[in-house]
N, C-alpha and C positions, 0 to 999 in steps of 0.2 A: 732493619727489619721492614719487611713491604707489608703495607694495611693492606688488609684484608675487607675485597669493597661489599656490600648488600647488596643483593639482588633482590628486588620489591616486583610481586607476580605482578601487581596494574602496570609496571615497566613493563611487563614480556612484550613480547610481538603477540602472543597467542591473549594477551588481555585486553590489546591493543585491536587484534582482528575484531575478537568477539563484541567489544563496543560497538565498534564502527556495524557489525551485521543486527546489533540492535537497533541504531539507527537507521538503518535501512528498510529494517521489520516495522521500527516507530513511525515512519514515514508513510510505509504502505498504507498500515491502519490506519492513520489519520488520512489520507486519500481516498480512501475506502467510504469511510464516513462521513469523506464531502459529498461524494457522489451520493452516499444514500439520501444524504441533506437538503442537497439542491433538486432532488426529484421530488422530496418532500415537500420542499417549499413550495414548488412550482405546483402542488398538488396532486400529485401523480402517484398514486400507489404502489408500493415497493413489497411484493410477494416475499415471503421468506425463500424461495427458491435463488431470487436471484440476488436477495442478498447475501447467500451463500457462493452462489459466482462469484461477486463483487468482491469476498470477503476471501477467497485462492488466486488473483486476477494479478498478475503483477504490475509493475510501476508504466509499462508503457499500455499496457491496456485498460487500467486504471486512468490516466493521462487522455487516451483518447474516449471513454464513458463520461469523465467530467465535462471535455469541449463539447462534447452532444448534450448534455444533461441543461445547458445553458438555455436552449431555445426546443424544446421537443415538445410534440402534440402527444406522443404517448409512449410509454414504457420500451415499444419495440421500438422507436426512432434513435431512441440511444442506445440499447443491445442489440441488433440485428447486423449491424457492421463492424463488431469488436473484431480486433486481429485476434488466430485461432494461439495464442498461448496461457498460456496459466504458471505459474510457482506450485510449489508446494508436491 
């Protein structure tokens, strides 16, 4: 007589995707909240407007607001050259 094997849904592939686009999603937002951080630090006031960009902004335009955020005199030295994409 052949067993009969379990099928466990965190096996699937489709349990497996959806982690992994969590992570992905966990990622952005904490990338999100560096950048707002590091403008903060630096003393730079961060309008709700654009932390609402910040907060639709994907991983590669997220990527290039944090390398500007490092040395800017003001809010526009690090948004004003973002590449034109978004998520969401």
């Amino acid at each position: 007589m052949a067993r009969r094997q379990i099928k466990y849904f965190f096996d699937s592939p489709v349990a497996q995707q959806v982690r992994e686009e969590g992570r992905v999603e966990g990622r952005e937002e904490e990338r999100a909240r560096m950048v707002v951080s590091i403008l903060e630090w630096r003393g730079i006031e961060v309008p709700d407007i654009v932390r609402e960009m910040v907060d639709v902004a994907d991983m590669d335009i997220l990527d290039h607001w944090a390398e500007r955020a490092v040395h800017p005199t003001s809010l526009n030295d690090v948004m004003r050259s973002a590449p034109r994409r978004a998520r969401r």
